[in-house]
C-alpha positions in Angstrom: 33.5 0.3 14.1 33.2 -3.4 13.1 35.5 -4.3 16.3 32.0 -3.5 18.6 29.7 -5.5 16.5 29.1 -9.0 17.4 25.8 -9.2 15.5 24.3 -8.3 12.4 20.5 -8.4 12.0 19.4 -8.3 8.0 16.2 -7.6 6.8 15.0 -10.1 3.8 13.3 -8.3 1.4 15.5 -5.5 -0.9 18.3 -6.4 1.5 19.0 -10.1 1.5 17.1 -10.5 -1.8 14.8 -8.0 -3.7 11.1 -7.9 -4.5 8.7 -6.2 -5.7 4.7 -6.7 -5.0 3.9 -5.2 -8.1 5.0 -8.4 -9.9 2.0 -10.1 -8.2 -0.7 -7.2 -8.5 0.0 -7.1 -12.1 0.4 -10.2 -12.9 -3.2 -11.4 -11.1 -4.6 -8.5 -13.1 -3.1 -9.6 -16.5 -4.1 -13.2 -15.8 -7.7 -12.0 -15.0 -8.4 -9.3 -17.4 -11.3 -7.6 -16.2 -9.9 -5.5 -13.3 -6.9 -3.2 -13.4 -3.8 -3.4 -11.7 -4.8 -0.6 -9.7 -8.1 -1.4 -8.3 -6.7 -5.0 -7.4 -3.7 -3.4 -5.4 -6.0 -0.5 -4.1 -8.3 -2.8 -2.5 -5.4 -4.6 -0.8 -4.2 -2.0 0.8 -7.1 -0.4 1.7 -8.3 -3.7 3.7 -5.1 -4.4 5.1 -4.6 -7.3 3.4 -0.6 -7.8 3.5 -0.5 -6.6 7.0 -2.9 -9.0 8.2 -1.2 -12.0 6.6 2.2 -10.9 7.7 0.9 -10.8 11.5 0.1 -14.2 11.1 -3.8 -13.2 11.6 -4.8 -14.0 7.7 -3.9 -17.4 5.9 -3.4 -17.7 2.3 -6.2 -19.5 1.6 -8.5 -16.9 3.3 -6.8 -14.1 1.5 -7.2 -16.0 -1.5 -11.4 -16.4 -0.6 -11.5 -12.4 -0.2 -9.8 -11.7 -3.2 -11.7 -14.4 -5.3 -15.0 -13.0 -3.8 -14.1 -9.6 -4.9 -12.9 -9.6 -7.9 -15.1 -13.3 -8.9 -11.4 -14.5 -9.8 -10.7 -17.8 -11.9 -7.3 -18.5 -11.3 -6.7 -21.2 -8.9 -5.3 -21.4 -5.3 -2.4 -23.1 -6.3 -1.7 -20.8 -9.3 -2.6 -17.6 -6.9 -0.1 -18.3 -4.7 2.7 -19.0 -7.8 2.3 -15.2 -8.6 2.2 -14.3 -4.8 5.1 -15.8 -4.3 6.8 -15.0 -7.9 7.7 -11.7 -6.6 12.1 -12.5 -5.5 14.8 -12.0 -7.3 18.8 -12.2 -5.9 20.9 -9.6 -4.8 24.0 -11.4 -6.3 26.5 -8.7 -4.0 24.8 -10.0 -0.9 24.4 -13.5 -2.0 28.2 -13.4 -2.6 28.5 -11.3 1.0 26.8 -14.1 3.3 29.0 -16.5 1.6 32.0 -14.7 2.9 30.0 -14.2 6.3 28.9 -17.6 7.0 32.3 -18.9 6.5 34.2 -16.5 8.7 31.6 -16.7 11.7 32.9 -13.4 12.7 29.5 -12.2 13.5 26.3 -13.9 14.8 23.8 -13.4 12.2 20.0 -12.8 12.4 16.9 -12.8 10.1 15.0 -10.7 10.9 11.2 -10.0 8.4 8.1 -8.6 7.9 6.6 -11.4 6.1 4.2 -14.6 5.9 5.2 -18.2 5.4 4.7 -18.7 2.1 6.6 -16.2 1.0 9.5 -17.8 3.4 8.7 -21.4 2.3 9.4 -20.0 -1.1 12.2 -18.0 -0.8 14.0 -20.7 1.6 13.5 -23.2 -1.7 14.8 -20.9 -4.4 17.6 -19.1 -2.1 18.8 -21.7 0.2 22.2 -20.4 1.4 19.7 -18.4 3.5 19.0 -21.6 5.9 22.0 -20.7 6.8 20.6 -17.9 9.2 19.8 -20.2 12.5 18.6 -17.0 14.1 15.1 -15.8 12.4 12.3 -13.4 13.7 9.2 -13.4 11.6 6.5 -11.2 11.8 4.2 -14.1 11.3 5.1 -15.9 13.7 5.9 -13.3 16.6 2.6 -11.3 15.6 4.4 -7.7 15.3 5.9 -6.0 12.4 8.7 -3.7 12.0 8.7 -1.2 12.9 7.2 -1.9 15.9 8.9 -2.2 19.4 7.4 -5.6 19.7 9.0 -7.5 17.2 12.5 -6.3 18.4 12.1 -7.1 21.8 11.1 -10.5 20.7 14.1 -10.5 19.2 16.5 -9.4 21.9 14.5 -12.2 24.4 15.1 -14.8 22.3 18.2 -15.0 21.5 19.5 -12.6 24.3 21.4 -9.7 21.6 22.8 -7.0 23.4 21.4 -4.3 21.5 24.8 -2.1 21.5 26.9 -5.1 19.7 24.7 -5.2 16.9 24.3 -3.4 13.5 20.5 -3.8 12.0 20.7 -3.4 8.3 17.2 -2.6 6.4 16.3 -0.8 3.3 13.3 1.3 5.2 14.2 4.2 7.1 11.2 3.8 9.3 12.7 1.0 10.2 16.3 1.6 10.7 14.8 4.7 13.2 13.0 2.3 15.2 16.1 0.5 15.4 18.2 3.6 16.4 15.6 3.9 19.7 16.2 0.8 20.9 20.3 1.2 20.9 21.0 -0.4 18.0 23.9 0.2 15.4 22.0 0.9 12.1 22.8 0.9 8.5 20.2 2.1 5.9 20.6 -0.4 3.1 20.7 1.8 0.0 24.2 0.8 -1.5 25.7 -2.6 -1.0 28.8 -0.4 -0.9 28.1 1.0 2.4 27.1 -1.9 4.2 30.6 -3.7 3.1 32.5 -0.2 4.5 30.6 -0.8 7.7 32.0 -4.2 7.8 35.3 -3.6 6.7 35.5 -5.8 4.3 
């Protein structure tokens, strides 16, 4: 299988490094003490909030105003954004997997995110083997999110990817199905195991 795959297209977050947005829902609440976790994530949600600043259509500092008008918050900008942006940590099997990767140049690798700038100014400074990926698609920037059509075929303009030669590897089987209707090779990223069968390595 890996013979017909000339590119690879990873998804960042729980597949190039995990996260959870719970670390910053909590912490904001435990910083604040006088909402829950609950209602501060529930009203997120509700409004839109992540979507909106991963389309590129909310900046932080508005989100920040919202939230602060909401929920009359007294933590500052600057430490708002530390516990927005707090929410990475490594996938050391990957991290040790691109190594191997970028090295070999067998395959032309692509980024490919649902996500905002700060949270890629951050995780560019605390994991920098991943400036290694000279081919990135961000939601933020392109204005569509997975698992829409849109961000793809941004995607396959840009850096003209034959949609057959490629294996898209993402950790959201929305995702991965979206992928599948557009002729992509697909690998549901569930077990690091899998994705180094696919690749043969």
């Amino acid at each position: 299988m890996s013979r017909e795959i000339k590119n690879v297209i990873f998804d960042l977050g729980n597949t190039l490094v995990f996260f959870d947005h719970n670390l910053f829902y909590s912490g904001i609440a435990s910083h604040e003490k006088k909402f829950s976790t609950k209602e501060f994530q529930s009203y997120i949600l509700e409004n839109s909030l992540m979507d909106l600043i991963a389309l590129g259509k909310l900046s932080g500092e508005d989100f920040y105003a919202d939230l602060k008008k909401k929920f009359d918050l007294r933590i500052s900008y600057e430490g708002f954004l530390k516990y927005y942006c707090g929410i990475f940590w490594e996938n050391k099997p990957m991290t040790l997997l691109l190594d191997e990767l970028f090295k070999e140049k067998q395959y032309n690798l692509i980024l490919l995110s649902n996500t905002d700038r700060y949270h890629i100014e951050y995780v560019m400074k605390e994991f920098p083997y991943l400036e290694e990926f000279k081919q990135r698609i961000f939601s933020f920037e392109v204005g569509y999110l997975k698992p829409s059509d849109g961000i793809f075929e941004a995607l396959f303009h840009k850096y003209n990817t034959i949609a057959s030669e490629t294996l898209f590897v993402d950790d959201m089987e929305d995702n991965i199905n979206a992928g599948k209707k557009l002729g992509l090779q697909t690998l549901l990223y569930l077990r690091h195991s899998d994705l180094l069968d696919r690749l043969e390595l």
